[in-house]
C-alpha positions in Angstrom: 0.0 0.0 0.0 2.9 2.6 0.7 3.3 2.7 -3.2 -0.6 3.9 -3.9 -1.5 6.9 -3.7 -3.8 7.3 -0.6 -6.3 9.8 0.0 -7.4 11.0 3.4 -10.3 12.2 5.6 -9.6 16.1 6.2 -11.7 16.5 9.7 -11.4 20.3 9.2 -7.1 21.0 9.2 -6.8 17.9 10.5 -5.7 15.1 8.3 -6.8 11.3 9.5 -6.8 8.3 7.9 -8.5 4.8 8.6 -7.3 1.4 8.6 -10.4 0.3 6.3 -9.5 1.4 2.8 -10.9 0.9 -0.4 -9.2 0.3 -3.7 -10.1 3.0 -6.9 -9.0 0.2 -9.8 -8.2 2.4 -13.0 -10.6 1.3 -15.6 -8.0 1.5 -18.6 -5.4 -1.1 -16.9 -7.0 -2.6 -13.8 -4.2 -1.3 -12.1 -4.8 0.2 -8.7 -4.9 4.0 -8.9 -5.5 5.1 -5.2 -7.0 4.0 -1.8 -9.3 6.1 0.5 -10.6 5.7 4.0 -13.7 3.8 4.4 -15.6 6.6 6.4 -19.3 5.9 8.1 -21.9 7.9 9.2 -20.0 8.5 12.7 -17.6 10.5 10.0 -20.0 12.2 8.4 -21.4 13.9 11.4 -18.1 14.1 12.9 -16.7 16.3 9.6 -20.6 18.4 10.0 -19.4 19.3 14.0 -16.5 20.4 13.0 -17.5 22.3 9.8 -20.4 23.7 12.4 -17.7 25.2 15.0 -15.7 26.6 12.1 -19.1 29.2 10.8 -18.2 31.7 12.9 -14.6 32.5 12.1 -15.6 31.9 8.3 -18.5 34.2 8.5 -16.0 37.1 9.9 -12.8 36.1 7.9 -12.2 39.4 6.1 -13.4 39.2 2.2 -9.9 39.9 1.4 -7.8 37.2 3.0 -11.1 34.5 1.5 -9.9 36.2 -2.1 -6.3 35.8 -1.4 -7.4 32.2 -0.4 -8.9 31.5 -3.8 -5.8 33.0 -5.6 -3.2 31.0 -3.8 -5.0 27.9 -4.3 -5.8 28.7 -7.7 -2.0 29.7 -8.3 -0.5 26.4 -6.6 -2.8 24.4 -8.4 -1.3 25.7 -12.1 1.6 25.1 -11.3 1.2 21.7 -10.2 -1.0 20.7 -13.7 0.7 18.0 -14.4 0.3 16.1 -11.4 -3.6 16.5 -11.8 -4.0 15.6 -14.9 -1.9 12.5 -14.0 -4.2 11.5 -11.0 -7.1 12.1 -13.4 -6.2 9.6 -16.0 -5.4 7.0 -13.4 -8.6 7.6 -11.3 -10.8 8.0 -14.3 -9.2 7.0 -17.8 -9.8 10.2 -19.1 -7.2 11.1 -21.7 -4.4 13.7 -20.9 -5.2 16.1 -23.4 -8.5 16.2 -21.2 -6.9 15.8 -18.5 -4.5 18.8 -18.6 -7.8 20.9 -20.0 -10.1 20.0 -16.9 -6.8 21.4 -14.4 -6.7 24.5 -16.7 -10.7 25.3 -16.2 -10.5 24.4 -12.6 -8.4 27.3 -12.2 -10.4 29.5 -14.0 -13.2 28.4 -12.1 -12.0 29.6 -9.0 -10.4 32.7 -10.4 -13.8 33.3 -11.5 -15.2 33.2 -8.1 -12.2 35.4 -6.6 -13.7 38.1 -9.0 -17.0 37.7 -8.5 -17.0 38.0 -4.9 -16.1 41.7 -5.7 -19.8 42.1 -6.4 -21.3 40.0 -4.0 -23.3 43.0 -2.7 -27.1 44.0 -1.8 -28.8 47.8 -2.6 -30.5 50.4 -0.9 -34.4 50.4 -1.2 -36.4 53.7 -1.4 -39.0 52.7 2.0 -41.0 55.8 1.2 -42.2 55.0 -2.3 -45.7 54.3 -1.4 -47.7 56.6 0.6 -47.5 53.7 3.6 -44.0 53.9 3.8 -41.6 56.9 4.9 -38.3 57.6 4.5 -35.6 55.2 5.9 -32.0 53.5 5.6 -32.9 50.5 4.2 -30.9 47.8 2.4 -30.5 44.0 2.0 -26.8 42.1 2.1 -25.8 38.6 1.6 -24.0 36.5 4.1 -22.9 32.9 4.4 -25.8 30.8 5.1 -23.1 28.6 7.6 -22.7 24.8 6.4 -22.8 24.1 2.7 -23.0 19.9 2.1 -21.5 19.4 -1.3 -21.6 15.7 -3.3 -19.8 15.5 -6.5 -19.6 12.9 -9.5 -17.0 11.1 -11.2 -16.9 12.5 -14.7 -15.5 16.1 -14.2 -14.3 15.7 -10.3 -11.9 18.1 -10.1 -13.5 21.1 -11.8 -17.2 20.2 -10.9 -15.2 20.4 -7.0 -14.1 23.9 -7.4 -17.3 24.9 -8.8 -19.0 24.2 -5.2 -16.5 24.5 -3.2 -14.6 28.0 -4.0 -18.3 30.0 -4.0 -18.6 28.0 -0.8 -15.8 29.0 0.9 -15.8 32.5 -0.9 -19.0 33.7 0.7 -17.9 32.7 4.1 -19.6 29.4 4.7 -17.8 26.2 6.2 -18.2 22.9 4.0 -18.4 19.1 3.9 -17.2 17.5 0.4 -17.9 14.2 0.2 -16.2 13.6 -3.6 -17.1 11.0 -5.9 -15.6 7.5 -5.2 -14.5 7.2 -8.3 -11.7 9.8 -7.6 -11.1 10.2 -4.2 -7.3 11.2 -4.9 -8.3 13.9 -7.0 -10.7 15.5 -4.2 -7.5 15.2 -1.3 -5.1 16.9 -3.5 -7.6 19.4 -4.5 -8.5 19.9 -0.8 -5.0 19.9 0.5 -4.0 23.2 -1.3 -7.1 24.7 0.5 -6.4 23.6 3.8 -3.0 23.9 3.4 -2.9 27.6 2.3 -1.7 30.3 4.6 -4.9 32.0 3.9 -7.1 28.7 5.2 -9.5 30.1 7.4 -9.5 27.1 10.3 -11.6 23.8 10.0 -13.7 25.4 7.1 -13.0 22.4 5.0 -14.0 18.6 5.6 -13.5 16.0 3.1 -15.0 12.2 3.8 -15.4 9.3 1.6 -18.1 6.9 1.4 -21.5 6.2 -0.8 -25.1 6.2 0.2 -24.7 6.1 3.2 -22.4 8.9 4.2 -23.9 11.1 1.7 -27.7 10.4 3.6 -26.1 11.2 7.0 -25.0 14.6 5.1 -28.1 15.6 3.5 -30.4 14.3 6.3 -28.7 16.3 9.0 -30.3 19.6 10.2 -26.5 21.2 10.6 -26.3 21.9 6.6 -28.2 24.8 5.2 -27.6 24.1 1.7 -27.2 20.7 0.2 -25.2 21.4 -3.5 -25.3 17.6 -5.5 -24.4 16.8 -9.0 -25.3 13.1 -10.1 -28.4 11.2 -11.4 -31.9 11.9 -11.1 -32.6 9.1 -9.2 -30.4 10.4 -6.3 -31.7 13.9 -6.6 -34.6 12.3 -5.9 -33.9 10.2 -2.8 -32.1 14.0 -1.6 -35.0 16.0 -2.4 -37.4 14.0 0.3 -34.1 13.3 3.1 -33.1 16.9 3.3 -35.7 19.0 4.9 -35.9 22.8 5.4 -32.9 23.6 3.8 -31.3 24.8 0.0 -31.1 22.1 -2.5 -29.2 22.5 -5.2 -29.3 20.1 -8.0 -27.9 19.4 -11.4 -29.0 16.4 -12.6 -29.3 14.2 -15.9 -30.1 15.4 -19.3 -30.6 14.0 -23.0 -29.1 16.9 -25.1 -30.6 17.3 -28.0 -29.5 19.2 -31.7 -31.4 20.4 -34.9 -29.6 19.9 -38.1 -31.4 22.7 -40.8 -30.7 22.0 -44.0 -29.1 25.5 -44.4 -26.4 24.1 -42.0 -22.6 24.0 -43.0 -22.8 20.2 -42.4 -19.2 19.6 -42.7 -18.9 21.8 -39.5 -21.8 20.3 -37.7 -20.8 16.8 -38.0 -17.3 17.4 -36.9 -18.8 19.6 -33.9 -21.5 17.0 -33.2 -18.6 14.1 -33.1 -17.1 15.6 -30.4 -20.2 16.8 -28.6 -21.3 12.9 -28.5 -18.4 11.2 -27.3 -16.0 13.8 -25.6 -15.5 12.2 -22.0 -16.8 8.9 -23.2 -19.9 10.2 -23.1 -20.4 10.8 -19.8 -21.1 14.5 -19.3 -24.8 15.3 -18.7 -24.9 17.6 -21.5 -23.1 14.9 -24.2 -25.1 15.2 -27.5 -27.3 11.8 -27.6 -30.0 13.0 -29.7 -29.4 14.5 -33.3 -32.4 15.5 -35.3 -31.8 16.1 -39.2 -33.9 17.8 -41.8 -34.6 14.8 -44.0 -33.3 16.6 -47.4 -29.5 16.4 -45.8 -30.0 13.6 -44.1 -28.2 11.0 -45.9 -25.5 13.6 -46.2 -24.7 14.5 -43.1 -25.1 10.7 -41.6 -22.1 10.2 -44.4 -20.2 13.2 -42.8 -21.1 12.6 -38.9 -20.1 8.6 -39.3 -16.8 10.0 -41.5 -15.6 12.5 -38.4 -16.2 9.8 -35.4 -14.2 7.7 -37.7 -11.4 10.0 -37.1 -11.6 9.7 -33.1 -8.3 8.0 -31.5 -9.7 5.8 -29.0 -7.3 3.8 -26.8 -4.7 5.0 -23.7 -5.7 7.7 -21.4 -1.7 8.7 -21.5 -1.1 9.2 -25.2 -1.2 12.6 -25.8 -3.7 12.2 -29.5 -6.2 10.1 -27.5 -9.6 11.2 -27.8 -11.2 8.9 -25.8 -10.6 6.1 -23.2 -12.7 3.4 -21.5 -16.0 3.9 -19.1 -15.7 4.4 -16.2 -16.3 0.9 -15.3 -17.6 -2.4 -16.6 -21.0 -2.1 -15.6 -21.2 1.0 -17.7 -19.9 -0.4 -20.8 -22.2 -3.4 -20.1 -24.8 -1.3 -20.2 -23.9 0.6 -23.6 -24.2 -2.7 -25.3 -27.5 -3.6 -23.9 -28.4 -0.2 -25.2 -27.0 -0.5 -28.4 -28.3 -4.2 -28.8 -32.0 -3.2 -28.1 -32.0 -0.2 -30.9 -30.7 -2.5 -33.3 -33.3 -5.3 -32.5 -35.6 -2.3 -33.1 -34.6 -1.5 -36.1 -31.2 1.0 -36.0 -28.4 0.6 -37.4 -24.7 1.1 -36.8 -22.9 3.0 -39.1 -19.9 4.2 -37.2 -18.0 2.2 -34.3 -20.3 -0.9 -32.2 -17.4 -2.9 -31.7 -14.4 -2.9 -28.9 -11.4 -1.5 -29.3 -8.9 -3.3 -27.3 -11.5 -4.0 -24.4 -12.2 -0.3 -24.9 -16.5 0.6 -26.2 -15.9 3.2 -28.8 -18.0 6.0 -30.2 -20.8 4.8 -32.2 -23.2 7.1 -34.4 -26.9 5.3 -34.8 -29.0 5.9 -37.9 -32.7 5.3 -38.5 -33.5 5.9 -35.1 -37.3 6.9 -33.8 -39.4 8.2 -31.2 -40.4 4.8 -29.7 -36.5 3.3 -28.8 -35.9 2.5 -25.7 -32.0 4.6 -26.8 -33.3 8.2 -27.6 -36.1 8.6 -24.6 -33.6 8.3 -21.4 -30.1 9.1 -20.9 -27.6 6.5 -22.0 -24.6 8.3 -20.8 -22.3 6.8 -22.9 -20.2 7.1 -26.1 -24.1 6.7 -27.9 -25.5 9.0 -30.2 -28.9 8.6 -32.1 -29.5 10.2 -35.3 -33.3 10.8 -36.3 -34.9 12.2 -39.6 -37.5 14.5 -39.5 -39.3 16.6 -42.4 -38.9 20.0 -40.6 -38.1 22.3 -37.9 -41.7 21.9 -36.5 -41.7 18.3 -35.9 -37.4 18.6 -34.3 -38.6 21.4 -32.0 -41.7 18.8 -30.6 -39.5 15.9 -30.5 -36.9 17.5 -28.8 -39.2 19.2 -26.4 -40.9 16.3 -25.8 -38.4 14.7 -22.9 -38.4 14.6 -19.3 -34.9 16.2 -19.3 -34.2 20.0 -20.3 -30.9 20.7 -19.6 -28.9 22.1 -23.0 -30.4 22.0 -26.9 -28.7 23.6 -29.7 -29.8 24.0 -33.6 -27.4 24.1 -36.7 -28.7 26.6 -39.2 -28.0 30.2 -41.3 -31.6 31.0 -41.4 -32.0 33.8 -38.8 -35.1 33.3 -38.3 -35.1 29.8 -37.4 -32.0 31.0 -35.1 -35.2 33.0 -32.7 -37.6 30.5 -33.4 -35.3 28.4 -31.7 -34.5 30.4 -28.8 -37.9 30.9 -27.9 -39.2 27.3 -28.5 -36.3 25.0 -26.5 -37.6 24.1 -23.3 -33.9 23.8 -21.6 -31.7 25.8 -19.2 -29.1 26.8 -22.5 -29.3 26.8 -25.9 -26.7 26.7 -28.9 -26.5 28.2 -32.0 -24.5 26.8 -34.4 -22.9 24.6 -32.2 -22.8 21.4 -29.8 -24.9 21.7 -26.8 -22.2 20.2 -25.0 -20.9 23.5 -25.4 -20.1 25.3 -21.5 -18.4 27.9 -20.4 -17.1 28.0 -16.3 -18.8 31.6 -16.2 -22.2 31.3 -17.2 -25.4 29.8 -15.2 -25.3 26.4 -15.7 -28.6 24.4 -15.2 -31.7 22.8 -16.2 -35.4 22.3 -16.5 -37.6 19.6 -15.3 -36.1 16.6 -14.1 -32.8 18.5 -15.0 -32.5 20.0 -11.7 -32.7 23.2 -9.4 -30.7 26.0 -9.2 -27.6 27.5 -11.1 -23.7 26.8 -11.3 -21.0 29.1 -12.0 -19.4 31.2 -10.1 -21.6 34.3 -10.0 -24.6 31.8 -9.3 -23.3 29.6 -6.8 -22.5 32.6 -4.5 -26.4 33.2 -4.8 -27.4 29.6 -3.5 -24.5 29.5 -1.1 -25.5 32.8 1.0 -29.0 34.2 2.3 -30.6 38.1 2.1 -30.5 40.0 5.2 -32.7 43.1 5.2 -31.7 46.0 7.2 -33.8 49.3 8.0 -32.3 51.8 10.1 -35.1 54.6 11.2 
């Protein structure tokens, strides 16, 4: 064991570890990538006492030493890029290229939330507007709402991390991470530059390990005021009826969804769709899965789309032209054949990828696809993407619509008009012109509709969920 890399419980600045451990197997090799306490609820409640005791001195920590914090971290962890994007591809197979490029956003994520917290501010209200009222001091400020509970997945978990944890600990709050188990090295060495900082403000950071259980014992207990999760729907679910009176924040699934107009550079929008569908393996809630094309360029653009997934390395995580690696486990990849088997039973076809690669499931593009598979209706999250012909815009816009998920859509088109059509019609938290809808940027709201989730990420959001209104009136 003294040769893996082994993560540890951070009970505030204190750093403990646990005779139990448990094994993260790299799912490229089967090689062992890390080990991490087994922590229990006793843990959990344990890190939320601690977190608890620490509100205060976060609460009056001076805004400038918690923006120094952000930049020292944020400095430390550029210049240690490599050694992320190393633990990443271990932890999680994702190629390097990748890899390197999730580091480099996580750093802009929290520089983004050093900046932003320069106008985390309320406003004075005008009391004697109304002939009830009369003339007062009045305004509103935020402040930390006191223990944030965040729960992170496996397919982004470094910068999907710093996207709960810097507005967190920005606005003043104490919080209790409990990362994805997938990549509990990743989390430790992320938290370790906070905690070590010279800026750390005292115990305002606990990191446990565990599953269900640990993650109930977080969201059930009344200490947290907000609960901040990113994972399934299912879980969202279970969290939405343990947590209570508190502030749930939740980004769930999606089934992303793009318009191909026949006005579309198609060249373009199959080499944009390519890697929309199967960058990460898939696995990003906003991957591209459902691809509707005007039927006069359909046989065209299938031509084009199965053409540019042809062109997709897919092999080591460590080779720097890798485009894509394994899922993240076999029980995934299990799963993308049952999904793939069943669309073809119902009549799809493959006409780019279905087969391994060297144990590896590679991207695959399905034509002839409709309404009624089992493939297009929920989300596969996996190197998957459907392609469906449709006569026009009208009948796209409905089908696309017409899904429990609404997370990101986007169209492909040079008509203008079909650009506002578009913008008014998609029932989703972003859309996408002329582009993927796996398209994101760190510092915009992030979010869905529906089953989709609650609430907004980035940076200038998250400081919204993670601190409360105080109103003031001074007669």
């Amino acid at each position: 064991m003294s040769t893996i890399a082994q993560a540890k419980i951070f009970f505030g600045s204190k750093e403990e570890n646990k005779i139990k451990q448990q094994e993260r197997i790299s799912p490229y090799d089967g090689s062992v990538a890390s080990s991490a306490p087994v922590c229990d609820v006793e843990d959990a409640l344990r890190a939320l006492e601690i977190a608890k005791s620490a509100t205060k001195a976060a609460a009056k920590s001076p805004l400038s030493q918690r923006i120094l914090w952000l930049e020292d971290v944020a400095k430390k962890l550029a210049n240690q890029k490599e050694e992320f994007a190393l633990i990443l591809a271990k932890e999680v197979a994702k190629p390097i290229a990748f890899s390197r490029m999730e580091v480099e956003r996580c750093v802009e994520t929290i520089r983004l939330t050093a900046m932003e917290l320069a106008n985390l501010h309320g406003e004075t209200i005008p009391t004697d507007i109304m002939p009830s009222g009369k003339r007062t001091l009045a305004y509103y400020r935020r402040e930390p709402v006191g223990v944030v509970a965040c729960i992170t997945p496996f397919n982004f978990p470094l910068n999907l991390v710093a996207h709960k944890i810097a507005p967190a600990l920005g606005a003043g709050n104490a919080v209790v991470l409990k990362p994805t188990p997938e990549a509990p090295m990743v989390a430790y060495m992320f938290a370790k530059l906070f905690v070590e900082s010279e800026y750390a403000i005292k115990d305002a950071l606990c990191v446990v390990y565990g599953d269900a259980e640990v993650g109930s014992a977080l969201v059930s207990s009344n200490i947290p005021r907000v609960i901040s999760f990113t994972g399934s729907v299912p879980v969202g679910n279970i969290i939405t009826k343990q947590a209570g009176i508190k502030k749930v924040s939740l980004e769930l699934g999606g089934n992303a969804a793009t318009y191909i107009d026949k006005s579309a550079d198609l060249v373009l929008a199959a080499k944009r769709c390519a890697f929309g569908a199967f960058y990460n393996s898939g696995q990003v809630c906003i991957s591209l899965q459902r691809i509707y094309v005007n039927e006069d360029v359909y046989d065209a653009f299938t031509k084009h789309m199965a053409d540019e997934t042809a062109k997709l390395k897919v092999g080591s995580p460590y080779e720097e032209d890798t485009f894509m690696g394994p899922l993240i486990d076999e029980d995934s990849k299990q799963r993308t054949k049952r999904w793939i088997e069943s669309a073809m039973n119902e009549g799809a076809k493959i006409v780019a990828g279905g087969e391994e690669i060297d144990t590896i499931f590679p991207p695959t593009v399905m034509a002839d696809v409709t309404d009624d598979m089992q493939i297009i209706c929920e989300e596969v999250f996996a190197p998957i993407v459907s392609l469906v012909k449709v006569p026009n815009y009208e009948i796209a816009i409905e089908k696309m619509n017409d899904s429990p998920y609404g997370l990101q859509f986007s169209i492909f088109t040079n008509d203008l008009s079909l650009t506002q059509r578009f913008i008014d019609d998609a029932q989703c938290g972003g859309v996408v012109i002329n582009d993927i809808p796996t398209l994101r940027f760190d510092v915009q709201p992030y979010g869905g509709s529906k089953l989709s989730g609650v609430g907004r990420e980035g940076p200038k959001w998250a400081l919204e969920e993670f601190t409360e209104i105080k109103s003031i009136v001074i007669c």
